[in-house]
N, C-alpha and C positions, 0 to 999 in steps of 0.2 A: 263488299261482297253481299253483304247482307242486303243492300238498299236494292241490288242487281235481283236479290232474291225475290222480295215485296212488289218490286215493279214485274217480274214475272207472274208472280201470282195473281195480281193485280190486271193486268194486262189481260190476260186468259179465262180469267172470273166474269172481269167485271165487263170489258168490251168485248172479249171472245163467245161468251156465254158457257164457256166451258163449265162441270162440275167441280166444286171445288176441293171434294175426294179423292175424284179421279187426278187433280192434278198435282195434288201434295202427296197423292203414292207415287205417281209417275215417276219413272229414273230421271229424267230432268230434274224436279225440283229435289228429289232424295238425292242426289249426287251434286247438289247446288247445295244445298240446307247442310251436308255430312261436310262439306270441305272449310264454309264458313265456319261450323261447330268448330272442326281442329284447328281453325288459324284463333279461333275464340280462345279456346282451352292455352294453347299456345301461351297468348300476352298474358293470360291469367298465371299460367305456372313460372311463367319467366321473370313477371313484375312484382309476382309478389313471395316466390319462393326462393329462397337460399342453399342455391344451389352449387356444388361444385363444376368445376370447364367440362370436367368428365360428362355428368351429367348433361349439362347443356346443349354438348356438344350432340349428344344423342338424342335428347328434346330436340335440337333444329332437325337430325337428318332424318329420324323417324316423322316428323309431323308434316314436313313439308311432304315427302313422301307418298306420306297415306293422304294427304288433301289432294294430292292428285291423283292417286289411286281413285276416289270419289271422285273428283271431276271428269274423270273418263266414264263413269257410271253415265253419265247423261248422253253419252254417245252412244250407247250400249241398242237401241233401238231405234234411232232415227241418224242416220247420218249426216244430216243437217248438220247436227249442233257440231258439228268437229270441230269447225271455223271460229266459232262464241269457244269454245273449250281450250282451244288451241291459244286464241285470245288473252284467253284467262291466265293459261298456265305461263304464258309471257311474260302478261303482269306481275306474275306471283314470285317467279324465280326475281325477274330485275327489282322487285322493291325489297326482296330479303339479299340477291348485292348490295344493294344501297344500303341497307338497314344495319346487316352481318358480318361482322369484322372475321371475313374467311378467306384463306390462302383460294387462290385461282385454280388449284387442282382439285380444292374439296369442292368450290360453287361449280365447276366443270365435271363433276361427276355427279351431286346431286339434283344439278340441273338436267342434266340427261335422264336421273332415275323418275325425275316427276314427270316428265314427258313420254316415257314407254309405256307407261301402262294405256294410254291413246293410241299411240303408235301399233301397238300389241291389239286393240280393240280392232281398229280400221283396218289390219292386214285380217284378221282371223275371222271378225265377226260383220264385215259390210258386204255383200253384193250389191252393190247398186245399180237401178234397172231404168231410173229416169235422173241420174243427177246432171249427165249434161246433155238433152236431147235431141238425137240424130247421132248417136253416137253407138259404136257395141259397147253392149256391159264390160268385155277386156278391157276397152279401154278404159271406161270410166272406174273401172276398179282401181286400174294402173296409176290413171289423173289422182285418183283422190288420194291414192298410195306417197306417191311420190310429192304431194305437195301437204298433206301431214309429216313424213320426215323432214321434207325441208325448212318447214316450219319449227322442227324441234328443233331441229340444227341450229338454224338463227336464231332462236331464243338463248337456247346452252349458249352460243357464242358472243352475244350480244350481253350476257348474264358476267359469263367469266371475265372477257373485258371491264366491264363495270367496277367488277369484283375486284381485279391484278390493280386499276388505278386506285381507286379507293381506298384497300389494303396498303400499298405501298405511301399510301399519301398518311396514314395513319403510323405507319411506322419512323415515316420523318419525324409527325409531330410527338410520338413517345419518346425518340432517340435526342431530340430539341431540350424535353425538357426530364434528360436526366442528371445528375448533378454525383460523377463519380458513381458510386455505390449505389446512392440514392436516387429515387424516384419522384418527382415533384406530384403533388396530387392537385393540392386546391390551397390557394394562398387564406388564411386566416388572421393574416394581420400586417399592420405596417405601422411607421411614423419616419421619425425626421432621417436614420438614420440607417433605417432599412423598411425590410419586409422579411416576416414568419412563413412560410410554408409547411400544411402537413406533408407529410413525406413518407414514404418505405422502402425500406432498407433490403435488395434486391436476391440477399441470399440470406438473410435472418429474418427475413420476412415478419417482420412486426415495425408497429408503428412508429415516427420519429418527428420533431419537431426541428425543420432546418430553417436557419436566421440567413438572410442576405444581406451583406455590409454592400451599402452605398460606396463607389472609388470614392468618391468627396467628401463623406463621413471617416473613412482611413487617412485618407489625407489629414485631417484637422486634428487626430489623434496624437500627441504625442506618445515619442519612441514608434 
């Protein structure tokens, strides 16, 4: 997002000859520069803060959120950019399916919320008078209308999909490696006759140390 930012500026500076005031105020690059900031903020409060699911859970919906709230800011004056916007918020929802271990009904709804605020821009604030020419403005309002929602659509649905396999593929592999009570985390050790596992303990929720006996190692034991 960011590299998408610099190649704008860049682009519009150095080959367009554009001012380089006028274009780091413009709502293009403040509606580009504000959505990269919150996906920035984001990795920072998530990797490195200790937080509760509570919490988190509200750090994803709030931030995705408002980054698309800003990426619609760049539509807000030119209609052009729907298309790059539209793009973007694509991206954005399917790599946080991919990333965010989220039930298909949360990414299906917060992929919808980062999409309306576009959605909301192009019905209320676009007249367009040259987007496809030889045409009446009805329609072109209508064109652009209709293939902004559909666009939301196929994202939201392309998002949630992602989401439902993903999620469900994570739940085999928790339900794989639980062991009774127990939760396998991350093995810490082994030799001849097993392996150590740390482990926790699913309703006392604190830490536990579980040993796996090798069948061949039981075997050779007497009694």
């Amino acid at each position: 997002s960011f590299g998408f930012y610099l190649f704008l500026l860049a682009s519009l500076v150095l080959l367009g000859g554009a001012s380089f005031g006028t274009v780091v105020r413009g709502p293009v690059a403040l509606g580009h520069l504000c959505a990269s900031l919150t996906m920035a903020l984001l990795w920072l409060l998530a990797g490195r803060a200790r937080l509760s699911l509570l919490s988190l859970g509200a750090l994803d919906a709030v931030s995705f959120i408002v980054a698309g709230g800003f990426l619609s800011l760049m539509t807000i004056e030119d209609e052009g950019q729907i298309l790059q916007v539209l793009l973007a918020l694509t991206v954005t929802v399917m790599v946080r399916a991919i990333l965010m271990p989220s039930r298909p009904g949360r990414t299906m709804l917060l992929s919808a919320l980062v999409f309306a605020p576009t959605v909301v821009v192009c019905i209320a604030g676009h007249h367009p008078t040259a987007f496809l020419p030889g045409f009446s403005p009805g329609y072109q309002k209508l064109h652009m209308t209709l293939n902004t929602v559909l666009w939301s659509v196929l994202g939201t649905t392309l998002a949630t999909i992602v989401s439902r396999v993903l999620y469900g593929l994570r739940q085999q592999v928790a339900e794989a490696s639980e062991l009774g009570q127990y939760l396998l985390e991350e093995k810490i050790g082994g030799g001849g006759m097993g392996e150590v596992w740390r482990a926790r303990h699913r309703l006392l929720i604190r830490p536990a140390a579980i040993k796996l006996i090798r069948p061949g190692a039981l075997g050779a034991m007497s009694g």
